[in-house]
mmCIF file of the N, C-alpha and C atoms, coordinates in Angstrom:
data_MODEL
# 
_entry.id   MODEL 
# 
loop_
_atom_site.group_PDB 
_atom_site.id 
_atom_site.type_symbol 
_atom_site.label_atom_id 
_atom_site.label_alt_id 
_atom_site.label_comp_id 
_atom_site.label_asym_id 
_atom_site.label_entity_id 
_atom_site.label_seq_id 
_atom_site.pdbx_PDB_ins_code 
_atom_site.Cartn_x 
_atom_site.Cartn_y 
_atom_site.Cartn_z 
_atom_site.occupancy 
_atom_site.B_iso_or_equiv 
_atom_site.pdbx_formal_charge 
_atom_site.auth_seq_id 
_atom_site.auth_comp_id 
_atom_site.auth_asym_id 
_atom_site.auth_atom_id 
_atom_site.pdbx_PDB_model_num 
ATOM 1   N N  . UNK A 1 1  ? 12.110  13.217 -7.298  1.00 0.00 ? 1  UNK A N  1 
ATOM 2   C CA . UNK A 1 1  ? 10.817  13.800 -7.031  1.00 0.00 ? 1  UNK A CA 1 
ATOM 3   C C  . UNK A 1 1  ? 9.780   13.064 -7.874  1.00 0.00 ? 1  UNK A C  1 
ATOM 4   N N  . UNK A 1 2  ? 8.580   12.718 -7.259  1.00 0.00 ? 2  UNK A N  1 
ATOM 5   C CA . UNK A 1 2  ? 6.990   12.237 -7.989  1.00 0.00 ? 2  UNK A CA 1 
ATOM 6   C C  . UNK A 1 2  ? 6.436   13.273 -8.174  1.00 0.00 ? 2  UNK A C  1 
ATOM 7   N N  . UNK A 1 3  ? 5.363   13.181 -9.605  1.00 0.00 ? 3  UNK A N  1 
ATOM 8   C CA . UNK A 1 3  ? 4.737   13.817 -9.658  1.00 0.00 ? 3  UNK A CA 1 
ATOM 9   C C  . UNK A 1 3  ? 3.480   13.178 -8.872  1.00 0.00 ? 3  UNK A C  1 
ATOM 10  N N  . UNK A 1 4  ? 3.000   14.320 -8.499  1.00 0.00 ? 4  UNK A N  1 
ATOM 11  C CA . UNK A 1 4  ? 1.300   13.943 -7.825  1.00 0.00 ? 4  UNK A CA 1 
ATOM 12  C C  . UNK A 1 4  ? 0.768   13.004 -9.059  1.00 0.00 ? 4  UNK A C  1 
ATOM 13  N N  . UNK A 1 5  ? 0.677   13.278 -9.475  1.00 0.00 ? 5  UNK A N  1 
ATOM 14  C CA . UNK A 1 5  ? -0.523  12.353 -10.500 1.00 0.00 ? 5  UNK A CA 1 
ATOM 15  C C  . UNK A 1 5  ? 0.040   11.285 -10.534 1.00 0.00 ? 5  UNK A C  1 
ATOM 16  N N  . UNK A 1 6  ? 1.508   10.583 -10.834 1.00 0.00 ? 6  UNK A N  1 
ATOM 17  C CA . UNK A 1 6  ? 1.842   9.506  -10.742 1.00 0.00 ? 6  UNK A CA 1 
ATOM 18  C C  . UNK A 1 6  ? 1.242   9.024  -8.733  1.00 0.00 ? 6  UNK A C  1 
ATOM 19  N N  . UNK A 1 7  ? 1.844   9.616  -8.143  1.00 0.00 ? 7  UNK A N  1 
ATOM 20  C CA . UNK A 1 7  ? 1.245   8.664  -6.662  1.00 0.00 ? 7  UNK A CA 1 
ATOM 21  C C  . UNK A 1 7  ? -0.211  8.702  -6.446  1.00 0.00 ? 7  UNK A C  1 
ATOM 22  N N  . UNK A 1 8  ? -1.210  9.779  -7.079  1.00 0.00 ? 8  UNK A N  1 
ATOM 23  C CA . UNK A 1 8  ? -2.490  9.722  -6.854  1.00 0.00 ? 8  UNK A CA 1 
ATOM 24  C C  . UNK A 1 8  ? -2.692  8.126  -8.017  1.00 0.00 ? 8  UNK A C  1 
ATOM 25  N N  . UNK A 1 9  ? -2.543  7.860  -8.885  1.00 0.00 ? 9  UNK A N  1 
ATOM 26  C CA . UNK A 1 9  ? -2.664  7.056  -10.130 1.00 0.00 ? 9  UNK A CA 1 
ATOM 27  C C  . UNK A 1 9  ? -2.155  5.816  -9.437  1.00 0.00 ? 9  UNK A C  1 
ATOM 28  N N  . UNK A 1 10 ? -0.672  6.213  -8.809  1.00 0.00 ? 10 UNK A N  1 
ATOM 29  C CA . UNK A 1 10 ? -0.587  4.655  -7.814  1.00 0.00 ? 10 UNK A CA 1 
ATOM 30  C C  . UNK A 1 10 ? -1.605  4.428  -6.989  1.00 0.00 ? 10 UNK A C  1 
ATOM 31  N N  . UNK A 1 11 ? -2.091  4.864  -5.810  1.00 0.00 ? 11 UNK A N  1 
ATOM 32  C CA . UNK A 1 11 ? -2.845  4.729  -5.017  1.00 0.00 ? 11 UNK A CA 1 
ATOM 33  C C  . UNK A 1 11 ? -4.676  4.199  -5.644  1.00 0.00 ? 11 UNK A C  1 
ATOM 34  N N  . UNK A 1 12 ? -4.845  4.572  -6.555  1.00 0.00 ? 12 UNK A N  1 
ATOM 35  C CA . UNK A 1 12 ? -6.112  4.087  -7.443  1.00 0.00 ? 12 UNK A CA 1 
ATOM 36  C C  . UNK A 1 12 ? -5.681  3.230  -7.934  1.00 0.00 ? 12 UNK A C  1 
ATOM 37  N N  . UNK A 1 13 ? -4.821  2.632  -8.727  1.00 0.00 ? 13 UNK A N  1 
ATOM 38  C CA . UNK A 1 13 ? -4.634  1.159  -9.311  1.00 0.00 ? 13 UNK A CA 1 
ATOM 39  C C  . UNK A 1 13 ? -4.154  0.011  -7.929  1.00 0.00 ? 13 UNK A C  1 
ATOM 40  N N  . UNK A 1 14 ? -4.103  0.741  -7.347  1.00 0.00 ? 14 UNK A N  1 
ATOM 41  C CA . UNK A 1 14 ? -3.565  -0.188 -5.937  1.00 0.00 ? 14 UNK A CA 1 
ATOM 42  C C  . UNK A 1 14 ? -4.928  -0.153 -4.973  1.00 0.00 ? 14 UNK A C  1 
ATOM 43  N N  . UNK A 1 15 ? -6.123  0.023  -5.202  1.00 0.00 ? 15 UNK A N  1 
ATOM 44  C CA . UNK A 1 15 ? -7.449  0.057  -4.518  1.00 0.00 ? 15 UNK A CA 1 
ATOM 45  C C  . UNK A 1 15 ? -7.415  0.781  -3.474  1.00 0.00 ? 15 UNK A C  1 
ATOM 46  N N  . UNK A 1 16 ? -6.598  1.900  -2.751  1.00 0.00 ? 16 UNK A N  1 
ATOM 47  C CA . UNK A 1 16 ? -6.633  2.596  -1.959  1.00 0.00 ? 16 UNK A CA 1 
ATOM 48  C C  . UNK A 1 16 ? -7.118  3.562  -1.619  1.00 0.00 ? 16 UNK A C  1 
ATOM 49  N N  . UNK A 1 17 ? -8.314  3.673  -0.688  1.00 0.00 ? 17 UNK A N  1 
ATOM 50  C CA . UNK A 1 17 ? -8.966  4.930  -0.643  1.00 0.00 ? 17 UNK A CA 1 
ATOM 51  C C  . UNK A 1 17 ? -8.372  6.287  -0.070  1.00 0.00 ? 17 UNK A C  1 
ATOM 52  N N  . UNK A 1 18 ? -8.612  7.563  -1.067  1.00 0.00 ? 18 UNK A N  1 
ATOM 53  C CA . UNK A 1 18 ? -7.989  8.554  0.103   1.00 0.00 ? 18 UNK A CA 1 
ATOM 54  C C  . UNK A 1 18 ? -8.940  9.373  0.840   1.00 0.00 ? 18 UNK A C  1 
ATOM 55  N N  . UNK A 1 19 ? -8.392  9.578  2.168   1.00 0.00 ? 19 UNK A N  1 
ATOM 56  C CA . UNK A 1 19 ? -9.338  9.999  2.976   1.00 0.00 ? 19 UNK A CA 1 
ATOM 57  C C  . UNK A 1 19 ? -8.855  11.384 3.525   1.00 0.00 ? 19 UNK A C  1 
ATOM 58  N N  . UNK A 1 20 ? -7.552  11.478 3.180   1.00 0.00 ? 20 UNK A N  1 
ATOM 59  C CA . UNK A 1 20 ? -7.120  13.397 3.839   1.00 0.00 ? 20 UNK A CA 1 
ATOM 60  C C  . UNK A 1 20 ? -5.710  13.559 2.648   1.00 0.00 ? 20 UNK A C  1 
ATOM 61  N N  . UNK A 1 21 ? -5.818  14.157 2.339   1.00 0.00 ? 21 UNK A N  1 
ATOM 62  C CA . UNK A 1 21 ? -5.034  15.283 2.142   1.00 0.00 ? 21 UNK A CA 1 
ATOM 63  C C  . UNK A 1 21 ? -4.203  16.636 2.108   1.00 0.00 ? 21 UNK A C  1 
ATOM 64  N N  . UNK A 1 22 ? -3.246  17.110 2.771   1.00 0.00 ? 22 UNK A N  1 
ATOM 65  C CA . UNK A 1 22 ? -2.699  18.478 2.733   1.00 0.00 ? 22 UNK A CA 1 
ATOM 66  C C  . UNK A 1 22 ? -1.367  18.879 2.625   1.00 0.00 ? 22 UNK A C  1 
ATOM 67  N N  . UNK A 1 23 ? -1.402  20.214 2.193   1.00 0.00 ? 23 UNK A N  1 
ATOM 68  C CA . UNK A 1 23 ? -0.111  20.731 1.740   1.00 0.00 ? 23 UNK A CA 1 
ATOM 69  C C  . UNK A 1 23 ? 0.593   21.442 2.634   1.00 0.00 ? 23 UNK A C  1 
ATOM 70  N N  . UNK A 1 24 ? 2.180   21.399 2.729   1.00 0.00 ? 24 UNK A N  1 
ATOM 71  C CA . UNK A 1 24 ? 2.825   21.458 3.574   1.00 0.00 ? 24 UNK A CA 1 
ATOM 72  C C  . UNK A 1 24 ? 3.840   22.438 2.948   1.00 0.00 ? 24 UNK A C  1 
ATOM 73  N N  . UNK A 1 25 ? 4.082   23.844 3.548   1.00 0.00 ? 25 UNK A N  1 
ATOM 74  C CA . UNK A 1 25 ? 5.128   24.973 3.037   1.00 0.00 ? 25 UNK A CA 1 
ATOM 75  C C  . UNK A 1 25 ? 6.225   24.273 3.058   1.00 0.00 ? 25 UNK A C  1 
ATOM 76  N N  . UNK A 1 26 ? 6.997   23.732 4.046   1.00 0.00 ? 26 UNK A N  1 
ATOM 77  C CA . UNK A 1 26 ? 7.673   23.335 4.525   1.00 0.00 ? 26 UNK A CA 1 
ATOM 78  C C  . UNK A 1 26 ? 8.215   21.442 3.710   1.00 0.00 ? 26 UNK A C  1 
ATOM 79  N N  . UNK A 1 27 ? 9.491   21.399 3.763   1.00 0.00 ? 27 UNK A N  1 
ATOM 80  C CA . UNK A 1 27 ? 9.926   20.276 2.898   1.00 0.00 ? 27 UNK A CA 1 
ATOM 81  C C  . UNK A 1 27 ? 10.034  19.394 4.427   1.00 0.00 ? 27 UNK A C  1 
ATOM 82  N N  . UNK A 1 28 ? 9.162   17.985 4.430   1.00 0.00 ? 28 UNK A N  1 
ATOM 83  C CA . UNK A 1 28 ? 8.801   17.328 5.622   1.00 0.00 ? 28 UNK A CA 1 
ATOM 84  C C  . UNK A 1 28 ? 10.207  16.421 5.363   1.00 0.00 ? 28 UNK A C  1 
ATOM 85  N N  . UNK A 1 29 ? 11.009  15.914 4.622   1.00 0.00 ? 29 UNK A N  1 
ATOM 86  C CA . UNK A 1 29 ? 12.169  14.896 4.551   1.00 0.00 ? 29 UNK A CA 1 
ATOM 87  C C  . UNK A 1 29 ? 12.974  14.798 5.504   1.00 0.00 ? 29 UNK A C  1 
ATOM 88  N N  . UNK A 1 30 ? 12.736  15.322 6.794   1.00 0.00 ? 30 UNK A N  1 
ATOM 89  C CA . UNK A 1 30 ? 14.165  15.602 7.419   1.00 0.00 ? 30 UNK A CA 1 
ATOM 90  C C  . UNK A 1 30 ? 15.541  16.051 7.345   1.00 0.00 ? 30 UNK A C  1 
ATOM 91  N N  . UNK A 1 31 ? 15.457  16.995 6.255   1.00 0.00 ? 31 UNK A N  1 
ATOM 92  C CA . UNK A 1 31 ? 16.828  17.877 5.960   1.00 0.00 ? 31 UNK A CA 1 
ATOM 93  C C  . UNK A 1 31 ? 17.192  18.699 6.686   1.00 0.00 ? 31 UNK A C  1 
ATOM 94  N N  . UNK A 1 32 ? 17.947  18.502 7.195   1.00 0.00 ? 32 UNK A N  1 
ATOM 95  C CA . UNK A 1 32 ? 18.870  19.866 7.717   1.00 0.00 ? 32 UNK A CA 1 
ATOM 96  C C  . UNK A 1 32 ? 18.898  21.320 7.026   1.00 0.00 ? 32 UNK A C  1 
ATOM 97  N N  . UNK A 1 33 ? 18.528  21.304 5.723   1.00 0.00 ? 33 UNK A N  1 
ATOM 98  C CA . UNK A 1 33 ? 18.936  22.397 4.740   1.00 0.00 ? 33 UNK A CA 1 
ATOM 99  C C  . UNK A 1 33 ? 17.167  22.460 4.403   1.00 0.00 ? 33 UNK A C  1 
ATOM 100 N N  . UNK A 1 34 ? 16.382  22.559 5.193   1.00 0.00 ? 34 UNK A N  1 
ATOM 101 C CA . UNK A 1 34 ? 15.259  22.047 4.496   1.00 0.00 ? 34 UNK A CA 1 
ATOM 102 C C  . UNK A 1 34 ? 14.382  23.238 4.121   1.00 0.00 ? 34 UNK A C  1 
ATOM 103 N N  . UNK A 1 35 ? 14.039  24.088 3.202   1.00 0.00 ? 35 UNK A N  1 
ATOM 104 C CA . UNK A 1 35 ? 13.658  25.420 2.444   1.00 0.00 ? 35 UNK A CA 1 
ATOM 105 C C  . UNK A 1 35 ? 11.646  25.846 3.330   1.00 0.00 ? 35 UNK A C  1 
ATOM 106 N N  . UNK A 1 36 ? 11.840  26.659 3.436   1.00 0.00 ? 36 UNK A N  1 
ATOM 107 C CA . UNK A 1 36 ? 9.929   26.954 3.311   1.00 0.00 ? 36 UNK A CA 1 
ATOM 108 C C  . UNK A 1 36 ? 9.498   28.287 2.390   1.00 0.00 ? 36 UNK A C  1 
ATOM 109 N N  . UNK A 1 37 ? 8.368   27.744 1.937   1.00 0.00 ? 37 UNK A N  1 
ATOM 110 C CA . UNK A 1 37 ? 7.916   28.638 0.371   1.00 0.00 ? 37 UNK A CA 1 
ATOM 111 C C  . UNK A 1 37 ? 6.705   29.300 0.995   1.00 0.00 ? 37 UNK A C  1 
ATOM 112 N N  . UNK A 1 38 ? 5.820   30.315 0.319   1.00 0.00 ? 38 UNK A N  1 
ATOM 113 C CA . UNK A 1 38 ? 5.115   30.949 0.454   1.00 0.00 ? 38 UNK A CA 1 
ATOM 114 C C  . UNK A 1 38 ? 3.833   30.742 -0.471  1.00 0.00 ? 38 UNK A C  1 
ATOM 115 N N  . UNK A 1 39 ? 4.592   30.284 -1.738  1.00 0.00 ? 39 UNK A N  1 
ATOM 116 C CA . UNK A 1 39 ? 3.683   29.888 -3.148  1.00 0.00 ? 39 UNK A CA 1 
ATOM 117 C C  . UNK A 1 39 ? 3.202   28.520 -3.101  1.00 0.00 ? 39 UNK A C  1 
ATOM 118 N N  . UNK A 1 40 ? 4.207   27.985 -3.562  1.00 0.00 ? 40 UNK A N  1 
ATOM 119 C CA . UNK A 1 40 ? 3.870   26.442 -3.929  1.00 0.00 ? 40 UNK A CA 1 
ATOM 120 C C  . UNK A 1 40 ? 3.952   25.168 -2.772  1.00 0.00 ? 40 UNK A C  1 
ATOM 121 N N  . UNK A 1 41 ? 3.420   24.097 -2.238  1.00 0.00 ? 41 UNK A N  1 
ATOM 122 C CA . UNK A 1 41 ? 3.377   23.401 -1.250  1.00 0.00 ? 41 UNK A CA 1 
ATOM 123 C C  . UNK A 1 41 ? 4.846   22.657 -1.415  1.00 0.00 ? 41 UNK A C  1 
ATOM 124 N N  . UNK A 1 42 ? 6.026   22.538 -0.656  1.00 0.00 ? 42 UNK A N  1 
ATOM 125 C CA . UNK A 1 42 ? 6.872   21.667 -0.836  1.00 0.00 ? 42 UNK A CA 1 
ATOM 126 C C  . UNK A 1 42 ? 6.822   19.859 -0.528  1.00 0.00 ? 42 UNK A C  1 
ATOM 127 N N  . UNK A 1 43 ? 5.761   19.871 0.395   1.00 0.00 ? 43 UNK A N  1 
ATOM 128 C CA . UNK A 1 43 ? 5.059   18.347 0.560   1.00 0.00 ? 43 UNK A CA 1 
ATOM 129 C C  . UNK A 1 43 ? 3.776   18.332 0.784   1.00 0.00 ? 43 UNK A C  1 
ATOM 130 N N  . UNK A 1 44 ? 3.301   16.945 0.633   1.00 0.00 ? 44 UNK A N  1 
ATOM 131 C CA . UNK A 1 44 ? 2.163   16.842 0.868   1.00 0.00 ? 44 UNK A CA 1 
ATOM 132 C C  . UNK A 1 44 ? 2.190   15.576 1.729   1.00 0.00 ? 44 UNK A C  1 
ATOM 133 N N  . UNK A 1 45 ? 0.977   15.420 2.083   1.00 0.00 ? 45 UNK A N  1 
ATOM 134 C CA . UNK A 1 45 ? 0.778   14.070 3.451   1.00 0.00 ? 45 UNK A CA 1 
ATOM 135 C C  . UNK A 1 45 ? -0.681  13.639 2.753   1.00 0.00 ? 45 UNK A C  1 
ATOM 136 N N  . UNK A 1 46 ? -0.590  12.225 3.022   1.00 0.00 ? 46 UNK A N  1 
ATOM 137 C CA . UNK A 1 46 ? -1.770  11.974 2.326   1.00 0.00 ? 46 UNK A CA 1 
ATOM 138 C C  . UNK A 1 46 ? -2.055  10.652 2.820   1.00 0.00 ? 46 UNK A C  1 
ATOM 139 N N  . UNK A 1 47 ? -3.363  10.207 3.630   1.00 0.00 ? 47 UNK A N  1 
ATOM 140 C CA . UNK A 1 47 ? -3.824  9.481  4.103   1.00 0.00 ? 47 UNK A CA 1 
ATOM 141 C C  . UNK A 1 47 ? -4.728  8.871  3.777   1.00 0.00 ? 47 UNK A C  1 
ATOM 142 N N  . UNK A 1 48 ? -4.125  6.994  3.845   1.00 0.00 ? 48 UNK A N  1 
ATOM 143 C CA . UNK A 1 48 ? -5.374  6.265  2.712   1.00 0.00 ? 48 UNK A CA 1 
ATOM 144 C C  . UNK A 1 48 ? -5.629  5.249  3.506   1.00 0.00 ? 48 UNK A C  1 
ATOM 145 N N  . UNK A 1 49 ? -7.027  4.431  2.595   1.00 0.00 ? 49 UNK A N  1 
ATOM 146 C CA . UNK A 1 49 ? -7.300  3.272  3.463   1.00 0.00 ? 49 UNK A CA 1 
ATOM 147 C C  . UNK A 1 49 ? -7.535  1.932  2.177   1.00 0.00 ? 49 UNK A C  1 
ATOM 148 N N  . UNK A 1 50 ? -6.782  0.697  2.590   1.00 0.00 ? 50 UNK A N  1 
ATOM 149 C CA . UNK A 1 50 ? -6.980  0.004  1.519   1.00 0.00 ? 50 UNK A CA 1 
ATOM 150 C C  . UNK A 1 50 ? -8.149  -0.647 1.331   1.00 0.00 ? 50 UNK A C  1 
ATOM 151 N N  . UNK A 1 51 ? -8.829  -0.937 0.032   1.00 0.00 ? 51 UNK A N  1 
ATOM 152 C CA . UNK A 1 51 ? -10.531 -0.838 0.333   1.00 0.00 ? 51 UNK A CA 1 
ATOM 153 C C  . UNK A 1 51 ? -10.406 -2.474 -0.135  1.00 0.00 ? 51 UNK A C  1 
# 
């Protein structure tokens, strides 16, 4: 697992703009066993553009 701040921190030293962001109950990996929460986001999706 990443922490957010490490891939937000990648994506800024790598000149990449972000343009969407959102959180996802649901664990997006394709697991078979794959959990959904109520509290905390299990993924996020995050869409950039390299500047």
């Amino acid at each position: 697992m990443h922490k957010l701040s490490d891939i937000l921190n990648a994506l800024l030293k790598s000149n990449i703009e972000l343009l969407e962001m959102n959180e996802h109950a649901e664990e997006l990996a394709n697991n078979p066993t794959a959990k959904q929460l109520d509290r905390f986001p299990l993924s996020y999706m995050l869409v950039g553009k390299k500047s």
